[in-house]
Residue, then its C-alpha position, 0 to 999 in steps of 0.5 A: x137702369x135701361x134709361x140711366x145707361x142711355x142717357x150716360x151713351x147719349x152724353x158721350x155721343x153726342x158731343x163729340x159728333x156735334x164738334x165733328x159735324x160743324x167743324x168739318x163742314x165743307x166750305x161753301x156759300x154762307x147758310x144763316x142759321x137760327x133757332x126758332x121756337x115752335x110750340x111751348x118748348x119745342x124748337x128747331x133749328x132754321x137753315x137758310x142758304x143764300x137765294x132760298x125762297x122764305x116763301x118755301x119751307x122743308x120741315x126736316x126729321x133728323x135720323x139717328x134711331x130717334x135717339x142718337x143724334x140731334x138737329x145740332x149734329x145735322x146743321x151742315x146737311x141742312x145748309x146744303x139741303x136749303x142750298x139745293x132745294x131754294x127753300x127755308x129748312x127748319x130741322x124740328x127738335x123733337x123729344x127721343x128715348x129714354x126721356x119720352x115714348x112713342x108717340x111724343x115724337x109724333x105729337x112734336x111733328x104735328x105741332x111743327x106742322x100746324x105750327x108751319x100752316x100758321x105761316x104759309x099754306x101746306x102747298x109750301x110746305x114740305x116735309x122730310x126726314x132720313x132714317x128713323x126721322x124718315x119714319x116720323x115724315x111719312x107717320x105724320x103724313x099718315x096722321x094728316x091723312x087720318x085727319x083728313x086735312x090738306x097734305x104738304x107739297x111732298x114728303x122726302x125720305x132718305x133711307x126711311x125706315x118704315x117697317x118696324x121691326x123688318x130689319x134690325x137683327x143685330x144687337x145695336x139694330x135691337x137696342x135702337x128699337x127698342x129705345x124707339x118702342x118704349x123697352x119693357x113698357x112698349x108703346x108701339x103696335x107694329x100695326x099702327x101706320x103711325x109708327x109702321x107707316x108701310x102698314x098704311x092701308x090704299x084708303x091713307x095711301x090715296x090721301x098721300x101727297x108727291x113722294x120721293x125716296x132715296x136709299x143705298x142699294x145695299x142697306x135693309x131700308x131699300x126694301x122699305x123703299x121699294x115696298x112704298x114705292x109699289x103701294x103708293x103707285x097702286x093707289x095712283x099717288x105720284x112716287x119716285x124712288x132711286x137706289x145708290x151704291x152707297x151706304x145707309x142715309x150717304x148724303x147726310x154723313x161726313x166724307x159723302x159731301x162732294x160723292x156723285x151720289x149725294x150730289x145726284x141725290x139733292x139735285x133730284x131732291x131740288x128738281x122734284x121740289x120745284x115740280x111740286x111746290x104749289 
């Protein structure tokens, strides 16, 4: 029943939030965007701004609890991330609740990411995500750090949750997770760093590559973000981490486009990525 009322919230969503998203979309310097396949059924959605280096890839993890929202609704921000950054951006459109359970998500991830490496080296690659989808850029990059292969070029997150279970109190916040944990046949151990990525011990931490995080100063993912910014100090891995006064995940919603903070926020995304590419 859980299942049928979800799917029955996710039609009416998201329709509407896809019209919004792409009709309100600020004028700007003309983004082409495609869809690419991926692996077997998995696409994405490519972003590529006017004098973007093709050579340069962000893999990017939309939010929206892993439920909600879809690489549709975020087309907008990835023009703008591309525009910022000078990279290509392909917004992976990885399975969600209630149709699948952790870790399908993470397996999609890793299929982008192998998919990536097919094309260009994983010192142009980076990955990123904002929200829940900040959740799955750092799980996967604890899943390449199990694996031990070569790390991207650096992980994003924007307001990444990533301690399961820390924050969400209210009855939205239980719903979301939830749908992310599998409901009454839960598939997700809060201790796994694949779905709890602040539960990576030093050994996954020091395998880590470049990280920067962003988050509002108010909302429950800055003490996520302050917490993996000291583990990952500790382990001598390179981190940035800045708090706005601004809500959860700012850059990405309708209104916060022109904000000091967002822009603040991409051009510190842009500059960061430019030491680190390789």
């Amino acid at each position: 029943m859980a299942s049928v009322v979800a799917r029955c919230v996710l039609r009416a969503v998201l329709r509407p939030l896809r019209l919004v998203s792409m009709s309100l979309a600020p004028a700007g310097p003309r983004v082409a965007y495609a869809t690419v396949g991926i692996s077997g059924e998995l696409k994405g959605v490519e972003a590529v701004a006017p004098g973007a280096d093709r050579t340069r890839v962000i893999l990017y993890f939309h939010g929206g609890e892993h439920w909600l929202l879809s690489v549709d609704t975020y087309r907008e921000f990835l023009g703008r991330l591309s525009a910022r950054a000078k990279a290509r951006v392909v917004a992976v459109a990885y399975r969600r609740p209630p149709q699948v359970r952790f870790l399908a998500g993470l397996q999609d991830a890793l299929a982008a990411w192998r998919w990536a490496l097919e094309q260009f080296p994983a010192s142009a690659v980076a990955v990123a995500g904002d929200a829940l989808g900040g959740n799955l850029a750092f799980a996967l990059m604890a899943r390449i750090a199990q694996l031990e292969e070569p790390q991207p070029a650096a992980c994003i997150g924007i307001s990444p949750w990533l301690n399961l279970g820390f924050h969400w109190t209210d009855a939205c916040g239980q719903f979301c997770m939830e749908m992310h944990s599998g409901g009454g046949r839960r598939a997700v151990n809060a201790d796994d760093p694949l779905a709890c990525p602040a539960r990576m011990g030093p050994e996954l931490l020091r395998r880590c590559p470049p990280v920067l995080m962003h988050a509002g100063r108010g909302e429950p993912t800055s003490r996520d973000v302050r917490a993996m910014q000291a583990a990952l100090a500790r382990e001598g891995v390179p981190v940035e981490a800045r708090l706005y006064t601004a809500p959860h995940a700012f850059r990405v919603g309708p209104g916060f486009w022109r904000s000091k903070a967002t822009q603040d926020s991409l051009a510190r995304v842009g500059a960061f990525l430019e030491r680190h590419w390789r």
